[in-house]
C-alpha positions as CSV (number, residue, x, y, z in Angstrom):
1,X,14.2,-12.5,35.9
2,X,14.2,-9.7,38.6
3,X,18.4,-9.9,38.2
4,X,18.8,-9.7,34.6
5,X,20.3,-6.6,32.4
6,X,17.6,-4.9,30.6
7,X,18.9,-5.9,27.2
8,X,18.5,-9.9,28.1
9,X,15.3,-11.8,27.7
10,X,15.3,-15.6,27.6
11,X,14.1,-17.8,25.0
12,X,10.9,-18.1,26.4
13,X,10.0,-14.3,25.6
14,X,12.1,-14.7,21.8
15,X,9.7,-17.5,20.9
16,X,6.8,-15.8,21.9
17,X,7.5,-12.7,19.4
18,X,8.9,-15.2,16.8
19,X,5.9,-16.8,16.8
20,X,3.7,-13.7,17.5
21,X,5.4,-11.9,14.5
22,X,4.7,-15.2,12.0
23,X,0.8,-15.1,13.0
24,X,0.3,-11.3,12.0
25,X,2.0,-11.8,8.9
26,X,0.2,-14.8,8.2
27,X,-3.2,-13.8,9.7
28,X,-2.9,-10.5,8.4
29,X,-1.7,-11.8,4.6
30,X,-4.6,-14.0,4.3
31,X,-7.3,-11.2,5.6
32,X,-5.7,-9.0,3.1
33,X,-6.2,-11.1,0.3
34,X,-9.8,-12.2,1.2
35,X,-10.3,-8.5,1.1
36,X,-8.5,-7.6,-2.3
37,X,-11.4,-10.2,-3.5
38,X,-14.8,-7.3,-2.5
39,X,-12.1,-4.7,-2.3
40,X,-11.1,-3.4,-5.6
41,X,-8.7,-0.5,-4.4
42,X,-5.1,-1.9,-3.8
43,X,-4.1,0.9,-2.0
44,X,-6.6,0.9,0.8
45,X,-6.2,-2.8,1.5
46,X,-2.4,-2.0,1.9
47,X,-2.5,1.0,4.3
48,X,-5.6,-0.9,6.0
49,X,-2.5,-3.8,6.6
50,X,-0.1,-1.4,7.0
51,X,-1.9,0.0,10.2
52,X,-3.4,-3.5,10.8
53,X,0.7,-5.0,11.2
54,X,1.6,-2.0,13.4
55,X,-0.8,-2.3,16.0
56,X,-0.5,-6.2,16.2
57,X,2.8,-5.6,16.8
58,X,1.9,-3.0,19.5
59,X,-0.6,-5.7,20.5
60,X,2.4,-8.2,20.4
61,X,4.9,-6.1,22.7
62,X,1.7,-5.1,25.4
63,X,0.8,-8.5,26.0
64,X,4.7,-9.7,26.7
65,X,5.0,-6.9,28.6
66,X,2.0,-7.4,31.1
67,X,2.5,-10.6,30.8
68,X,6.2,-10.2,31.9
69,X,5.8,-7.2,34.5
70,X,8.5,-5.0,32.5
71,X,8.3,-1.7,32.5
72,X,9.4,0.4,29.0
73,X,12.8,1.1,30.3
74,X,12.9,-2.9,30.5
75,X,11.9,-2.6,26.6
76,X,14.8,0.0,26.0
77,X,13.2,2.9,26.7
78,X,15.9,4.5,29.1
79,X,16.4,8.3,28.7
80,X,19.4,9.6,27.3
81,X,21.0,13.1,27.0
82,X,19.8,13.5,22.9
83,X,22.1,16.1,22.8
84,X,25.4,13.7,23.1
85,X,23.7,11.4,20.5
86,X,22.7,14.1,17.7
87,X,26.4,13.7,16.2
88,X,26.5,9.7,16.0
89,X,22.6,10.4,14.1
90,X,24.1,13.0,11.7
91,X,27.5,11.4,11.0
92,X,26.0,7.9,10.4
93,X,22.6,9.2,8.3
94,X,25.1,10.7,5.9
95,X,27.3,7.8,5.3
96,X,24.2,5.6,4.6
97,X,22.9,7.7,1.8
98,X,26.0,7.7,-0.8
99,X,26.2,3.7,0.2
100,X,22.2,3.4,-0.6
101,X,22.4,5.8,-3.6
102,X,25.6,3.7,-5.0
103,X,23.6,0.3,-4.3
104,X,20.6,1.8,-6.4
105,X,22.7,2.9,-9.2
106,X,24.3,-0.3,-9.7
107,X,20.4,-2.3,-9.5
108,X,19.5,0.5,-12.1
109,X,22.6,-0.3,-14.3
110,X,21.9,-3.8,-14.6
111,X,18.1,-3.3,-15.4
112,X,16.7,-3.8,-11.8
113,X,14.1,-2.0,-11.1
114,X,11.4,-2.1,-8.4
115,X,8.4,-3.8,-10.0
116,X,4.9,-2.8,-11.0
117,X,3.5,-4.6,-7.9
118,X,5.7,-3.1,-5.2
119,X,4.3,-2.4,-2.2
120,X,6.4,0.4,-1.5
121,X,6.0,1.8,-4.6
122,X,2.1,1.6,-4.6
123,X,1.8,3.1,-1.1
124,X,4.5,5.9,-1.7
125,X,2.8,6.3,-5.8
126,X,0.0,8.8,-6.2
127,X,0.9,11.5,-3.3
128,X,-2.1,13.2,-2.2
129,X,-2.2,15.2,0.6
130,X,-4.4,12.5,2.4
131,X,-1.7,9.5,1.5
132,X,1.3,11.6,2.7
133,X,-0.3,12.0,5.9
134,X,-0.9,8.7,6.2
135,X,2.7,8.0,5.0
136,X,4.3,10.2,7.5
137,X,2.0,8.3,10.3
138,X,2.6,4.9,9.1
139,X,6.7,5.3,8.2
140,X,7.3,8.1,10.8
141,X,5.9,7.9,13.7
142,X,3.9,4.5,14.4
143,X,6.8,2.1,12.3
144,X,9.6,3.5,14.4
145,X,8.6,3.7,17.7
146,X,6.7,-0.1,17.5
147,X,9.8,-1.8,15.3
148,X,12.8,-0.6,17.3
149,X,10.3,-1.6,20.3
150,X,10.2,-5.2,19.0
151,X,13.5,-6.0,16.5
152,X,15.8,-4.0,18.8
153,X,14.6,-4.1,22.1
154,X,13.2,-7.6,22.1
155,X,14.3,-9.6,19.1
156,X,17.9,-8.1,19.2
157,X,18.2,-8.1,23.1
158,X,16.6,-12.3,22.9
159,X,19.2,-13.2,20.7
160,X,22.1,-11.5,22.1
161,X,21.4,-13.2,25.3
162,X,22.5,-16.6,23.5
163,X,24.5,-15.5,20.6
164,X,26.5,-12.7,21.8
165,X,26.0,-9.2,19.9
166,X,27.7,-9.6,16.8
167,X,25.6,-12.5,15.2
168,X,22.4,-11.4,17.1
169,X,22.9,-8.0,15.3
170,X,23.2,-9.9,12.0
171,X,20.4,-12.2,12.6
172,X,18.0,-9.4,13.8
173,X,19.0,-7.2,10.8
174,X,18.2,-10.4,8.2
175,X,14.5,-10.8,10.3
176,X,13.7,-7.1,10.1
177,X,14.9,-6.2,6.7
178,X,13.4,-10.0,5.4
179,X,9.8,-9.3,7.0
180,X,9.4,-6.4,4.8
181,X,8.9,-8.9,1.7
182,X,10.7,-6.4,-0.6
183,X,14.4,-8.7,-2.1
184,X,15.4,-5.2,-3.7
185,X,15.3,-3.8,-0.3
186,X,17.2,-5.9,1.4
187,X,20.4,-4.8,1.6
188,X,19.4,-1.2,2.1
189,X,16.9,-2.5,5.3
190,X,19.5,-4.3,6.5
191,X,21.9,-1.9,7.1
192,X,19.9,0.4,8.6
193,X,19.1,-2.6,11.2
194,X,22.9,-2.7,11.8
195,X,22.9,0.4,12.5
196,X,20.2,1.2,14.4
197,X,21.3,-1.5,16.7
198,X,24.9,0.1,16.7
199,X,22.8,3.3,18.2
200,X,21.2,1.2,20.8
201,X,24.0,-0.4,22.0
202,X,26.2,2.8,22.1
203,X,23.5,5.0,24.5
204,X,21.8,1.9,26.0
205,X,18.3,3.7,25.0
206,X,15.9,2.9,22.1
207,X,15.7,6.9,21.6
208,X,18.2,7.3,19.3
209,X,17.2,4.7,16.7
210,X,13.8,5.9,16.7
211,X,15.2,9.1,15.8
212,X,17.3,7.9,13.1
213,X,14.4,5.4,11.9
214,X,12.0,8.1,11.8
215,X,14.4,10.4,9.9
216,X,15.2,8.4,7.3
217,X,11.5,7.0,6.9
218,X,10.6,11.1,6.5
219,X,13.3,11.7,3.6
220,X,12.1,8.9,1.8
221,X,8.5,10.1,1.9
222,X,9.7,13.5,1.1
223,X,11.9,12.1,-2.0
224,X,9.3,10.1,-3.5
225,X,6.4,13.4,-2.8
226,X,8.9,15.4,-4.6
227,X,9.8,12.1,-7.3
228,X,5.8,12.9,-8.0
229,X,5.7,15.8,-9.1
């Protein structure tokens, strides 16, 4: 192991966050709705599994890691001159937004909307200054720094090992946009996979993405606070 690049991991370490990933969701999806049963307020039992996911997948990525003897530039966190990657961040942030507006357009033309029980739309719904705050620590901070931890530096790197970048990139994007349980989403999730794996790849560093994952996590909170009112 001692020889290999820091973007490799064998299959070993992919089926141990494959696995990992499936028990949250499951573990963590059944809690939830035990809880909804005493619990009659939607939205605490959503950001109560909202934190919950993160830090098992914090959990997750510790546990491999010690387990493994890697350090975090082993997990993609490699410094990198932010200044050189600032223009890639800008230039590609503002071709996704007339792709994602266009893509929402089109859903809204033909009478797709997100529904009543979205989870999205009943965490982002009802902005207080409490739930914003909890947005921006949820989406911002905790969500990017854990994710591109696990689907880029782990998930991505396992399966590029064995199926070269291309398809690991697709296959990544599918398991990262498809674990957020939203179909409407989908497309939107899984092009910003593609290309926050296109920003690790370019600088070698997981420091970029977050950036870009963060940013676009904070316009979205700061559309729908300003969609409120």
């Amino acid at each position: 192991m001692e020889n290999e690049t820091p973007e490799q991991f064998n299959w070993r370490d992919l089926l141990f966050v494959c696995l990992g990933i499936v028990v949250i969701y499951g573990a963590l999806g059944a809690l939830t709705f035990w809880a909804s049963g005493w619990l009659d307020n939607d939205q605490v039992l959503l950001y109560a599994n909202g934190f919950a996911t993160q830090l098992a997948f914090l959990l997750l990525i510790l546990s491999l890691a010690k387990w493994r003897g890697w350090s975090r530039e082993r997990l993609g966190w490699r410094s990198v001159k932010m200044g050189k990657a600032w223009g890639s961040l800008i230039s590609w942030y503002l071709i996704t937004w007339p792709i994602n507006l266009l893509y929402s357009l089109l859903m809204y033309q033909y009478g797709i909307t997100p529904p009543a029980t979205d989870v999205y739309t009943r965490l982002m719904g009802h902005v207080t200054p409490l739930t914003f705050f909890l947005n921006v620590l949820l989406a911002v901070i905790m969500a990017p720094m854990i994710e591109e931890t696990l689907f880029r530096g782990i998930v991505f790197g396992g399966l590029k090992s064995y199926f070269g970048k291309w398809t690991a990139a697709v296959l990544s994007s599918m398991l990262f946009s498809g674990l957020h349980l939203q179909l409407l989403g989908f497309f939107p999730r899984f092009l910003l996979g593609i290309i926050l794996i296109h920003l690790y790849e370019k600088y070698k560093s997981l420091y970029p993405s977050v950036v870009f994952h963060a940013l676009n996590n904070l316009v979205a909170a700061l559309l729908m606070v300003s969609f409120m009112h």
